[in-house]
C-alpha positions in Angstrom: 16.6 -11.4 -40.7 16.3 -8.3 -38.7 12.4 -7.9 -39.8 11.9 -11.3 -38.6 13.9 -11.1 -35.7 11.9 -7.8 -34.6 8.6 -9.1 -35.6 9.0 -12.6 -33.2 9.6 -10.1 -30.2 6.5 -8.2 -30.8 4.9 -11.0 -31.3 6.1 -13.1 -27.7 5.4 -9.3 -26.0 2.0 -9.2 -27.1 1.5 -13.0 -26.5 3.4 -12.3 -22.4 1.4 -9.1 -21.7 -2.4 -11.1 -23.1 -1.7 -13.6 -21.1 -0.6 -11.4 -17.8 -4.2 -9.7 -18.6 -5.6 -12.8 -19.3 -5.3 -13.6 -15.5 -5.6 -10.7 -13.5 -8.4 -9.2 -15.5 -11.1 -11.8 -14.2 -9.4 -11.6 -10.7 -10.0 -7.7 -10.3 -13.3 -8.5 -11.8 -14.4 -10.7 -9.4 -12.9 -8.8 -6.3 -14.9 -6.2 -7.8 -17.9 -7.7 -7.8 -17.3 -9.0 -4.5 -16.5 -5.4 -3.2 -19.6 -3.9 -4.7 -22.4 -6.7 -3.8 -20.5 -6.8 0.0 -18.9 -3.7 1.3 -20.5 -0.7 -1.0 -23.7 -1.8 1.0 -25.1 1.1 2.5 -26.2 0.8 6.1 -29.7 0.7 8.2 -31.4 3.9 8.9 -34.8 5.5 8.7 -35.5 8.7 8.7 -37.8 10.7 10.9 -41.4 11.4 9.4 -41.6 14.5 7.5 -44.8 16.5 7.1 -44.1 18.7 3.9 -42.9 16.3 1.2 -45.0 16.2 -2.0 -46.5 12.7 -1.2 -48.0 14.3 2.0 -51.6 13.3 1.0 -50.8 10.1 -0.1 -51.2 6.4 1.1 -48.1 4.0 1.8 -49.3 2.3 -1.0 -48.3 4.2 -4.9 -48.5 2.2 -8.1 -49.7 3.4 -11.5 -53.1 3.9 -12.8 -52.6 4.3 -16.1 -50.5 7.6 -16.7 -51.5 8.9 -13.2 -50.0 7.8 -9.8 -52.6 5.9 -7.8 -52.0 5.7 -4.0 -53.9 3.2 -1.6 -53.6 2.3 1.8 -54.3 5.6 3.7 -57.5 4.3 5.1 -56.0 0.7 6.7 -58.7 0.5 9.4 -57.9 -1.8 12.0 -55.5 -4.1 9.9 -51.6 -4.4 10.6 -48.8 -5.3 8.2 -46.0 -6.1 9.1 -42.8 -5.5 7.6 -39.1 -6.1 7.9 -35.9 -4.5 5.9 -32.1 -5.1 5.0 -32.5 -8.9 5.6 -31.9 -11.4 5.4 -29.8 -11.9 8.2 -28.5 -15.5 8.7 -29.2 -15.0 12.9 -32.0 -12.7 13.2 -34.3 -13.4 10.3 -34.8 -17.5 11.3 -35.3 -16.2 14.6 -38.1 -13.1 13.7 -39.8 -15.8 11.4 -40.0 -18.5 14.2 -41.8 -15.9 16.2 -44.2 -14.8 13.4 -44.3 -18.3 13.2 -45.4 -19.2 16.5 -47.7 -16.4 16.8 -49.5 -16.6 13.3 -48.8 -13.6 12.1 -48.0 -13.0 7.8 -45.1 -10.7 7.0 -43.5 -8.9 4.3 -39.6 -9.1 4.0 -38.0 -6.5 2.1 -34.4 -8.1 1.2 -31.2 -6.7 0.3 -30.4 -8.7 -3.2 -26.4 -9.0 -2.3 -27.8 -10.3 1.2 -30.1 -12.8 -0.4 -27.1 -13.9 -2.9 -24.7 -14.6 0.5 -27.6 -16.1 2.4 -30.2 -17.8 -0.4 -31.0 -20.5 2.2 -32.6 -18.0 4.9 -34.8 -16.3 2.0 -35.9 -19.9 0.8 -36.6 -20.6 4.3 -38.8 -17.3 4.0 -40.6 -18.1 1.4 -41.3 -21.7 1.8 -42.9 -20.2 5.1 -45.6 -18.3 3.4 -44.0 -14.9 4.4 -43.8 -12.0 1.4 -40.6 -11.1 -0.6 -40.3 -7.1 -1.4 -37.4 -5.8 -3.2 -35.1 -3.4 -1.1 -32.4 -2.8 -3.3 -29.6 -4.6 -4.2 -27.2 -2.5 -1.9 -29.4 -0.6 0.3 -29.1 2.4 -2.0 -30.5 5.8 -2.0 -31.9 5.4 -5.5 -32.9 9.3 -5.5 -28.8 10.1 -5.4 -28.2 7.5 -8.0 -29.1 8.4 -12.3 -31.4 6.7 -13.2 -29.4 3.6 -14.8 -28.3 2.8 -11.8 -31.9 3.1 -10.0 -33.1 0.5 -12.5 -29.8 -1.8 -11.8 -30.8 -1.5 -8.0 -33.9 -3.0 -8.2 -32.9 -5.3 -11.4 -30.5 -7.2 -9.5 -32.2 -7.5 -6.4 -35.3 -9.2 -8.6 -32.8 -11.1 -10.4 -31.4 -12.7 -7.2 -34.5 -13.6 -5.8 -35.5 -15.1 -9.1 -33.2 -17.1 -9.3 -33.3 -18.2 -5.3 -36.7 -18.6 -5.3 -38.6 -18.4 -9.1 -40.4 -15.3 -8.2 -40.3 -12.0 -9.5 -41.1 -9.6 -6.5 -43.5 -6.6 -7.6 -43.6 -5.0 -4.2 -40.2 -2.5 -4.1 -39.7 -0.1 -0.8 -36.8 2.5 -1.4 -34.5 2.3 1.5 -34.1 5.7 3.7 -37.5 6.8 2.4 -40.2 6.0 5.6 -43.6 7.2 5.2 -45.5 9.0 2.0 -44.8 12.5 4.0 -41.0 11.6 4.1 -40.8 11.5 0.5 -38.7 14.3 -0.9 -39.1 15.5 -4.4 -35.6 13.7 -5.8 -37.4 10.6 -4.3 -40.8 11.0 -5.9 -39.3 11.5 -9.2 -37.5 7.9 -8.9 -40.2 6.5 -7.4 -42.4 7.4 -10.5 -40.0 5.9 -12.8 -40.3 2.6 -10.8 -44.1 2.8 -10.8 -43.9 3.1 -14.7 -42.2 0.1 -14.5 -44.9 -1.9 -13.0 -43.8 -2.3 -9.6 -45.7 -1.3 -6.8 -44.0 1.0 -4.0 -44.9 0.1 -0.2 -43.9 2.7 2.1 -44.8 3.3 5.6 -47.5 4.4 8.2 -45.7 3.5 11.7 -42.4 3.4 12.7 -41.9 0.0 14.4 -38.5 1.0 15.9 -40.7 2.4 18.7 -41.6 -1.1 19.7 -38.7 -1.6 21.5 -39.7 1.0 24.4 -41.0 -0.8 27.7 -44.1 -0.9 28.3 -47.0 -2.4 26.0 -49.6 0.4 26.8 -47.1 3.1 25.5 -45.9 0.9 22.9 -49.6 0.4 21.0 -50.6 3.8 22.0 -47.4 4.9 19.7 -48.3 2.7 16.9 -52.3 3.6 16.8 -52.9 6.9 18.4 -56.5 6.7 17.9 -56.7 3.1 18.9 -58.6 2.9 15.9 -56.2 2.9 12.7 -53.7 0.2 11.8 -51.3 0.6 9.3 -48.3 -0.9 7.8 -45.3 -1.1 10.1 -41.0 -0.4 9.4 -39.2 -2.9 11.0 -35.9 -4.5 10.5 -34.3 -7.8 10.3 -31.2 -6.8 9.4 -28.1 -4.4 9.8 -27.7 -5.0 13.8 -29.0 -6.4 16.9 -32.3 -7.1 16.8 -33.2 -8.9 19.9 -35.2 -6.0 21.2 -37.5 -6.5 18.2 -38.2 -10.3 18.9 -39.4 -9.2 22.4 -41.2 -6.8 20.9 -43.0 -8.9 18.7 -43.9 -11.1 21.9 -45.4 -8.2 23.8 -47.2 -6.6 21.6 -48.5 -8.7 18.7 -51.2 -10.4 22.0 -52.0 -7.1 22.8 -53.0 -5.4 19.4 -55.0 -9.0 18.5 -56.7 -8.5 22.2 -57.5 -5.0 21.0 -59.2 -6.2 17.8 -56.4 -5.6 15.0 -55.5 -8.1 12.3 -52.3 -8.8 10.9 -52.0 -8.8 6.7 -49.4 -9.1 4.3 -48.3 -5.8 2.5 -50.5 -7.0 -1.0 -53.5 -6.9 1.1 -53.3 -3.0 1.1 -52.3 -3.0 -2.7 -55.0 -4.6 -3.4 -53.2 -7.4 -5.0 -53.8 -11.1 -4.2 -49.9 -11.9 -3.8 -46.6 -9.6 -3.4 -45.0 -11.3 -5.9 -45.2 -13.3 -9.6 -44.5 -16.8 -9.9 -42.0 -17.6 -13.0 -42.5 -20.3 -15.3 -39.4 -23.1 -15.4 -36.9 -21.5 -17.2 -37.9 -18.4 -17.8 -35.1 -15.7 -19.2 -35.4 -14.1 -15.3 -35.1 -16.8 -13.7 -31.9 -18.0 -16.0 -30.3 -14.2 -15.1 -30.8 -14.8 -11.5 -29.0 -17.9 -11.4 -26.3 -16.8 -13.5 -26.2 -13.5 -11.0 -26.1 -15.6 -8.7 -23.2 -18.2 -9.8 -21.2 -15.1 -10.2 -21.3 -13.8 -6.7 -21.0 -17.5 -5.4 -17.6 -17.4 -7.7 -16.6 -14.1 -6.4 -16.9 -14.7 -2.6 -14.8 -17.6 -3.6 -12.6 -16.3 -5.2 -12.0 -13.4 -2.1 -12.0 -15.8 0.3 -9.4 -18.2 -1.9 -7.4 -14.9 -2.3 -7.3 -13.7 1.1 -6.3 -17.1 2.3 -3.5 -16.5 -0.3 -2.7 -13.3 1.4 -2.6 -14.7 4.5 -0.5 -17.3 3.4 2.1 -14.5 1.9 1.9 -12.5 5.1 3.0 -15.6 7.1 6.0 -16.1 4.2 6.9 -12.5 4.9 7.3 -12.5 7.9 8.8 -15.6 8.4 11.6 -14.1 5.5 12.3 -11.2 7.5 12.8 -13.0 10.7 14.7 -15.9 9.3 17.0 -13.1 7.7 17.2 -11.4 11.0 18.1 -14.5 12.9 20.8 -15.8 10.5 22.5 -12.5 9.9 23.3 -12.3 13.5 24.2 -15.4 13.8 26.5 -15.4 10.9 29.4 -13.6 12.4 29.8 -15.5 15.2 29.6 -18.6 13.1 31.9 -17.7 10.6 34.1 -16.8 13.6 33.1 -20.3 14.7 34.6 -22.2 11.9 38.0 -23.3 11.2 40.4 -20.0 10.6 41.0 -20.2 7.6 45.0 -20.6 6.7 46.7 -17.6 4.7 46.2 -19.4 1.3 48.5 -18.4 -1.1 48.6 -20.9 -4.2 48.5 -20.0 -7.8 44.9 -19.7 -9.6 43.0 -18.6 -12.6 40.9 -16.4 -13.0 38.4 -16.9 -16.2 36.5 -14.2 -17.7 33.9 -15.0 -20.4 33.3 -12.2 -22.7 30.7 -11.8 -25.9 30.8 -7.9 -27.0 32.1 -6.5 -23.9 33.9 -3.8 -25.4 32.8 -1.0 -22.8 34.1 -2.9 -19.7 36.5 -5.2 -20.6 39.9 -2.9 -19.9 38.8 -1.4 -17.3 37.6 -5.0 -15.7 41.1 -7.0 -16.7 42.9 -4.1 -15.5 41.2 -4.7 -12.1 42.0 -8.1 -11.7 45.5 -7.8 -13.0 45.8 -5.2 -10.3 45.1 -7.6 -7.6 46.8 -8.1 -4.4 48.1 -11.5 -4.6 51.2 -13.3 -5.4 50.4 -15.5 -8.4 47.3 -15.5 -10.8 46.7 -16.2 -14.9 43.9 -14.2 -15.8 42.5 -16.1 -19.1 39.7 -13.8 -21.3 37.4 -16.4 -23.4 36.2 -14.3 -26.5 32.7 -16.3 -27.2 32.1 -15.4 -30.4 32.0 -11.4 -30.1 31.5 -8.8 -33.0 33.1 -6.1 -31.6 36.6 -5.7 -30.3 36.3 -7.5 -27.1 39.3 -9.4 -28.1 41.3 -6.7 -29.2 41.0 -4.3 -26.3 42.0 -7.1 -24.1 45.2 -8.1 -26.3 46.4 -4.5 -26.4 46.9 -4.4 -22.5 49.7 -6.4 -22.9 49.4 -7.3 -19.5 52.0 -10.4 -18.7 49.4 -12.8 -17.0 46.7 -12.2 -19.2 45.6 -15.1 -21.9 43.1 -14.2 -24.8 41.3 -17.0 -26.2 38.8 -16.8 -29.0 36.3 -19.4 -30.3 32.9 -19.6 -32.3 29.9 -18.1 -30.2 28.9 -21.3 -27.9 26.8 -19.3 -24.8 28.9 -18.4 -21.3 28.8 -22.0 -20.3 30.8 -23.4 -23.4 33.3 -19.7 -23.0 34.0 -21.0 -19.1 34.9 -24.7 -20.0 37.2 -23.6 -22.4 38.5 -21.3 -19.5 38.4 -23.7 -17.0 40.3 -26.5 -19.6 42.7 -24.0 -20.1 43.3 -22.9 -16.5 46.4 -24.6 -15.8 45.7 -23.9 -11.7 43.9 -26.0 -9.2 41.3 -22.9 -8.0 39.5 -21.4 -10.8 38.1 -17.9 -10.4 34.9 -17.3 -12.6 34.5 -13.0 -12.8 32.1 -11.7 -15.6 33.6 -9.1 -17.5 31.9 -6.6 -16.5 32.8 -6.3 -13.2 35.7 -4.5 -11.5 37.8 -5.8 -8.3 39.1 -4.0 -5.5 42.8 -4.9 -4.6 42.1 -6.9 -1.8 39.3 -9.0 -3.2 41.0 -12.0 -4.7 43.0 -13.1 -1.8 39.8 -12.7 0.3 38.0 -14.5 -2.0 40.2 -17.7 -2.3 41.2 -17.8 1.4 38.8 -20.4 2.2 40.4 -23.0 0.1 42.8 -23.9 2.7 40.1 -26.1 4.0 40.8 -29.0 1.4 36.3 -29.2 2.2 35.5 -26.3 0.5 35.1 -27.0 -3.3 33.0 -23.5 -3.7 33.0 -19.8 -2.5 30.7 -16.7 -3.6 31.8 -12.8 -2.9 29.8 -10.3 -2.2 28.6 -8.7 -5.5 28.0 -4.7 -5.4 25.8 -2.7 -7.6 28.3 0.0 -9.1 26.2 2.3 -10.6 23.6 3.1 -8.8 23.5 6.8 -9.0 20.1 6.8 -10.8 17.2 5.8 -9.3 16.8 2.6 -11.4 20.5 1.7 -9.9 19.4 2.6 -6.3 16.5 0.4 -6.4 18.8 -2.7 -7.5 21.6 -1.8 -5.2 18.8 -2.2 -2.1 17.5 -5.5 -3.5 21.4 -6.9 -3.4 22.0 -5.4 0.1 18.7 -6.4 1.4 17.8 -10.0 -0.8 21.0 -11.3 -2.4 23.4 -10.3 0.6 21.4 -11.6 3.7 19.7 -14.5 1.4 23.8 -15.4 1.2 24.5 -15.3 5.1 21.6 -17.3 6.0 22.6 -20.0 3.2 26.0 -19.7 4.5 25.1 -20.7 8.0 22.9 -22.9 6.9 25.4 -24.6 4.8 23.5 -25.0 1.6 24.3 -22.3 -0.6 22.7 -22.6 -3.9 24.7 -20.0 -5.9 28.1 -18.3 -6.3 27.2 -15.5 -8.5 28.8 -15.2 -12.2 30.0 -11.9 -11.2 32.8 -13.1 -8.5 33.0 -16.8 -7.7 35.6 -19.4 -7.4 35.7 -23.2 -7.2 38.3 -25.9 -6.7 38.9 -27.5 -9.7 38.2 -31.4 -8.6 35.2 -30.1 -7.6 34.1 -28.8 -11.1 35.6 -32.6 -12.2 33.2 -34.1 -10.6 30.0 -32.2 -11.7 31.4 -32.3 -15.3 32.1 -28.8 -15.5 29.6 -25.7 -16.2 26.4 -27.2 -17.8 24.3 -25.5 -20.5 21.0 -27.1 -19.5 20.1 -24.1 -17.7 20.0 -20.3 -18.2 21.1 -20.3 -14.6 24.6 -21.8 -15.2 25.6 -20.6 -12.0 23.0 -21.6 -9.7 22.9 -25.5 -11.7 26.6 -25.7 -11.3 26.7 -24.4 -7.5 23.8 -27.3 -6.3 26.0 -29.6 -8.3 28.5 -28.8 -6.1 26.9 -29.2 -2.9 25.3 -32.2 -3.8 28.4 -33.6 -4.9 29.7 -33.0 -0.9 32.1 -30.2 -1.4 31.3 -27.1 0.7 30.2 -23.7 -0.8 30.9 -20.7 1.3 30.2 -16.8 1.5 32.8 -14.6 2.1 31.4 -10.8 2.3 34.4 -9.1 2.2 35.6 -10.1 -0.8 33.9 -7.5 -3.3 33.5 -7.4 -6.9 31.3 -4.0 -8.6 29.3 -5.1 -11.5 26.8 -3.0 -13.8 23.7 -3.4 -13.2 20.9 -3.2 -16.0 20.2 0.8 -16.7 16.8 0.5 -18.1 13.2 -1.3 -17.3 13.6 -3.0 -20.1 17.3 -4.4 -19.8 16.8 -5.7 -16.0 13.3 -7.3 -17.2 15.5 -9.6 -19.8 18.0 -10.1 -17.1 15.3 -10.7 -14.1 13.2 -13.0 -16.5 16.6 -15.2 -17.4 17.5 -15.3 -14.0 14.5 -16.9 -13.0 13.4 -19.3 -15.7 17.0 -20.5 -15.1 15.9 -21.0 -11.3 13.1 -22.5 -11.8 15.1 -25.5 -14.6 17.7 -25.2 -11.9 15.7 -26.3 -8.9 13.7 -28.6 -11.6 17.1 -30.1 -12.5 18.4 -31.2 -8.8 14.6 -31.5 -7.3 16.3 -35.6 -6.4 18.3 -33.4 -3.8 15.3 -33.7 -1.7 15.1 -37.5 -0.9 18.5 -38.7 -1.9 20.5 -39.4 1.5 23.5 -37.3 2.1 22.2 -34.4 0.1 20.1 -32.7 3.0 21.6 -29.6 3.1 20.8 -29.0 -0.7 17.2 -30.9 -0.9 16.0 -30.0 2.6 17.3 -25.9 3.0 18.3 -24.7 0.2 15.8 -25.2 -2.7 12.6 -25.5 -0.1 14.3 -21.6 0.6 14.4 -20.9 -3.2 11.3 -22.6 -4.1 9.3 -20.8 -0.9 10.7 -17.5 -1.1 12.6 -16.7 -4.4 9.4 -18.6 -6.3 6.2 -19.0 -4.4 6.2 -15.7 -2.3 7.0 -13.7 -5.5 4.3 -15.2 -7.5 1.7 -14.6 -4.4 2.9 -11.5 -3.4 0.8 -9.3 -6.2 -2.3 -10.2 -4.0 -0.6 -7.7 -1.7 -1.2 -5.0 -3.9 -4.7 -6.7 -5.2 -6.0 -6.5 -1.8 -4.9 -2.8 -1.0 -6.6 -1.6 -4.0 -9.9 -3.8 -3.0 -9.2 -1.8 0.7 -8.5 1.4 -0.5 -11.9 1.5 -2.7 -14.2 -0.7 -0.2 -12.7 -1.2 3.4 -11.4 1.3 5.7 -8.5 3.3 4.5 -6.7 3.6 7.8 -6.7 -0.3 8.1 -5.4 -0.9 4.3 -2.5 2.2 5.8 -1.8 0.6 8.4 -1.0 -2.4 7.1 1.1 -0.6 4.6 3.2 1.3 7.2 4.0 -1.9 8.9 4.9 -3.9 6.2 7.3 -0.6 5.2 8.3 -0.3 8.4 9.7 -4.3 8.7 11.2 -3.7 5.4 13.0 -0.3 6.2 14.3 -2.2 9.6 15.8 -5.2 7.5 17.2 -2.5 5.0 19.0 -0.8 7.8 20.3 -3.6 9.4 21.8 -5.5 6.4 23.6 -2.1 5.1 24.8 -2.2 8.5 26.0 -5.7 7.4 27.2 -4.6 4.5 29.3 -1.3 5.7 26.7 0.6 3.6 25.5 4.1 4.2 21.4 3.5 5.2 20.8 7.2 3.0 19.5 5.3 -0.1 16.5 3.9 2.1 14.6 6.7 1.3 14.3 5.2 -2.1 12.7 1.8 -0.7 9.3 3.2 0.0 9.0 3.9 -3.8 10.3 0.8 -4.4 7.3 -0.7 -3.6 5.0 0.8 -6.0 7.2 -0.1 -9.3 10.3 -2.5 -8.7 8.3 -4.9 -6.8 6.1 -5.6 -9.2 8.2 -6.2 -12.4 9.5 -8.1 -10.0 6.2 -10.2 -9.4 6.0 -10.1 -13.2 9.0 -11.5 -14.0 8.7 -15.0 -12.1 4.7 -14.9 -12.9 5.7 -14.8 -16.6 9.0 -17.1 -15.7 6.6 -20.0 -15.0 3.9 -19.1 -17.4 6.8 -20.2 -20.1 8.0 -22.9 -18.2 4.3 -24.2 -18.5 4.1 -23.6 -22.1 7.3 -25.6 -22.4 8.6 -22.4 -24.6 12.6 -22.5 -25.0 14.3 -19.8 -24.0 17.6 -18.6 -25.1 20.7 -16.4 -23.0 20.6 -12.9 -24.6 23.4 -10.5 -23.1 22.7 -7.4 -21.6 24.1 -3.9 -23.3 26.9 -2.5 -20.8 27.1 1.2 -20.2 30.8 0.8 -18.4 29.5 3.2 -15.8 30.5 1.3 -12.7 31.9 3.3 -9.7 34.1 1.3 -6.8 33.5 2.8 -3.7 35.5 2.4 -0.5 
């Protein structure tokens, strides 16, 4: 039984953690993708003419000749081309074509393959306008810094994006930061050969077009043809900035060079080639690859955009938390000073205490409550079913007002009915036994029952061993979440749970919901919305505190987390009628819209938080993705210190908050992701307890 039992955990582990990586691995994939083909692009630049390189000799023009490395072009005569790099742009490509356009003159674009997957329609544009496609990387790479994989990826993608734009196959390749044939350094030339093996033809550079944009159109041809004799083929850009200077370039000085005799080619006709580029039969495998590239990127940009609209959406959820939490805790003392005072209330109740294999606490927990400051009180210990000496331990106090009842294992619903049927006062306190009571914190607690309105009260739950850093951690979320969450459903008047570890509850009021359910793992949540919705107020009295244990290991507050929210999630699936049913407002319309929006949604969106400061940290600017960071740490460390204020908590542990971002947080995230992954799969889950420690210290 143990083998089998064993063997079904590894198995639901390994089924949880495939399907975790089952979703986020094509998620970082794509932002990947996204980062690399977007923000990994290198920028514009061209680099002056050198004299010395080992292409000095050479023409702009170098493709194989067999084995050897022809070059052409050096001898242009009196013909121009044209060229334009790191396009296409989406404004300044259209408007260099219309010129080129206007003015007959044929063109080669070099393009930027991730630029021609985010703008296909401007290349097609290009192309069905008779100008010439050249490959220009697929990132604007240096390709002599990169091995030599990665030179061939380069150009591969960028031919496979235009392929599949346009069903060509470019031939003509110019290496971006390499200018003219004397330019070429010797780390180029080697990668330039390995492309010319390859078939493709490499078009360099005679004149630097940039120069174009000084006034004045004698200067301006002078600068281009020195002699007034030679043409050439001239660097230009479309891309990577403003280029409005070069449209009013092209205006001056393409009349004047005509007037001087020069004509205006295409980059091929120095090659020597009849066309730039290969057309590609219908369907061929390049063509298929491009498109395929190109679906990809398409799903990738739209996948980052989706994502940052996600982000966007938890930033706005964030901040509305933190300022809703502001608001209401300071306007929770003054309300609760508001309300009706509260009579002295002095009655008898019960106090129930459900117990499987609570050995470690139990004494010390019974001893706690017997303890109490208040004048009458039966404490009744339900024994569900335990195999160790729960029962026992608690029988051997031989305390006066304590009851021990024992039955057959039925969960910690079934242990508080039989509590509650035995109770024989009208206000039933429900204390897990694990948790230890200060003096003062029964009378406290009940003291709101003099309103005959209030069928429901929660205490303040501390985390009572919190001297590790695990502890610390959880002690901040119950200051900081559970505490404030508390106050603001308080003042709202819609509070959807009095917590297992210290509630109370008039009995009519559990009458009418028909006592603790077991539909849920959440019993306490279900049975507190029953209440509200039954018309019976729930209230929070933080004074009246109760120390619990919380979980001492990763793996013991995972179980824990993971019950506690599957049980919200049937909870708020259970009383969802709340939200249209008249006279149940408060519940349908504050309190589970709160726990739906931030106790479901914004824990299931938040990873994207961390998704996207990865993606900054790799791609954007690092001081942005800080920034952001610092703030968000800053808001939470201000909320921190004013709720332990709240609480009459020393703000020391803070320090451990920061850290608390990096690890807690995301179990966190992990917990409700997986929570509603099984809630999907419609896979029953079942209440396991939690192994106690009995290391829980009161403090004053």
């Amino acid at each position: 039984m143990t083998r089998t039992r064993a063997s079904g955990r590894v198995g639901r582990s390994v089924v949880r953690w495939s399907t975790l990586v089952l979703l986020l691995v094509p998620v970082v994939v794509l932002l990947a993708v996204q980062g690399l083909s977007t923000h990994s692009t290198g920028r514009s630049a061209t680099p002056p003419a050198g004299q010395r390189g080992p292409l000095a000799a050479a023409g702009p023009i170098l493709l194989a000749d067999g084995d050897r490395l022809l070059s052409r072009g050096k001898d242009p005569g009196r013909k121009i081309a044209l060229t334009f790099d790191d396009g296409p742009d989406p404004r300044w490509t259209p408007r260099i074509a219309k010129t080129l356009q206007r003015l007959h003159v044929p063109a080669t674009f070099f393009v930027v393959g991730s630029e021609v997957a985010r703008h296909a329609d401007v290349i097609r544009d290009l192309h069905a306008q008779g100008f010439e496609i050249g490959n220009h990387t697929f990132t604007h790479a240096d390709i002599s810094a990169l091995p030599a994989w990665e030179q061939t990826l380069q150009i591969g993608l960028t031919e496979n994006a235009v392929a599949g734009t346009l069903g060509i196959r470019p031939r003509l390749v110019r290496p971006p930061y390499s200018s003219t044939s004397a330019a070429v350094t010797e780390p180029q030339k080697e990668a330039l050969t390995r492309l010319i093996a390859k078939g493709y033809v490499i078009a360099l550079s005679d004149l630097n077009g940039e120069d174009w944009r000084r006034p004045g159109v004698e200067k301006i041809v002078d600068a281009i043809t020195p002699t007034g004799e030679r043409g050439g083929i001239v660097l230009l850009h479309d891309g990577g900035g403003d280029r409005s200077q070069t449209v009013a370039a092209l205006e001056r000085v393409v009349p004047e060079l005509r007037a001087r005799g020069f004509e205006f080619v295409r980059v091929s006709a120095f090659a020597g080639l009849p066309r730039g580029e290969v057309e590609l039969s219908s369907g061929d495998w390049a063509e298929v690859k491009g498109r395929l590239l190109l679906a990809t990127l398409s799903v990738a940009r739209w996948t980052t955009g989706a994502l940052g609209a996600l982000l966007l959406v938890v930033a706005v959820l964030f901040a509305a938390r933190i300022l809703l939490l502001f608001g209401f805790a300071r306007r929770h003392a003054s309300f609760v000073r508001s309300r009706p005072r509260y009579e002295t209330f002095s009655e008898p109740i019960s106090i129930v205490v459900p117990a499987f294999n609570e050995a470690v606490g139990i004494e010390r927990a019974v001893r706690s409550l017997s303890a109490s400051d208040y004048p009458e009180f039966e404490i009744i210990v339900v024994d569900d079913g335990s195999t160790d000496a729960t029962a026992d331990l608690a029988e051997q106090l031989e305390l006066p007002q304590v009851l021990v009842l024992r039955q057959p294992n039925q969960g910690k619903p079934g242990a508080l009915n039989r509590g509650i049927e035995a109770a024989r006062h009208d206000v039933v306190v429900m204390v897990d036994a694990d948790t230890v009571f200060e003096p003062e914190t029964l009378k406290r607690l009940v003291r709101p029952f003099s309103d005959e309105n209030v069928g429901g009260v929660s205490g303040n739950t501390k985390v009572g061993n919190r001297r590790r850093l695990l502890g610390r951690w959880q002690h901040i979320e119950y200051v900081m979440g559970f505490n404030l969450d508390r106050r603001l459903y308080d003042r709202l008047q819609c509070m959807p749970t009095v917590p297992g570890a210290i509630g109370a509850f008039r009995r009519q009021a559990l009458q009418d919901v028909g006592g603790v359910s077991s539909a849920t793992l959440a019993e306490d949540t279900d049975l507190t919305l029953a209440v509200g919705r039954a018309g019976w107020q729930v209230v929070y009295v933080e004074d009246a505190r109760a120390w619990t244990e919380a979980p001492s290991s990763l793996r013991a507050l995972w179980r824990q987390r993971y019950r506690w929210s599957y049980g919200t999630l049937q909870a708020v699936w259970k009383h969802r009628a709340a939200i249209w049913r008249p006279g149940e407002g408060r519940i349908g319309r504050r309190g589970l819209p709160y726990l739906v929006l931030f106790q479901i949604a914004l824990p299931l969106l938040a990873p994207m938080i961390d998704l996207f400061s990865l993606y900054g940290l790799i791609f954007l600017e690092v001081s942005t993705v800080a920034g952001f960071w610092i703030v968000f740490t800053t808001l939470q460390l201000a909320l921190g210190w004013y709720a332990f204020r709240l609480d009459g908590e020393s703000p020391r542990v803070l320090w451990a908050m920061p850290l608390q971002q990096f690890v807690y947080r995301q179990l966190m995230y992990l917990v409700v992701i997986e929570s509603i992954l099984t809630a999907i799969r419609g896979t029953p889950l079942h209440w396991r307890p939690m192994s106690r420690s009995g290391q829980v210290e009161v403090r004053s």
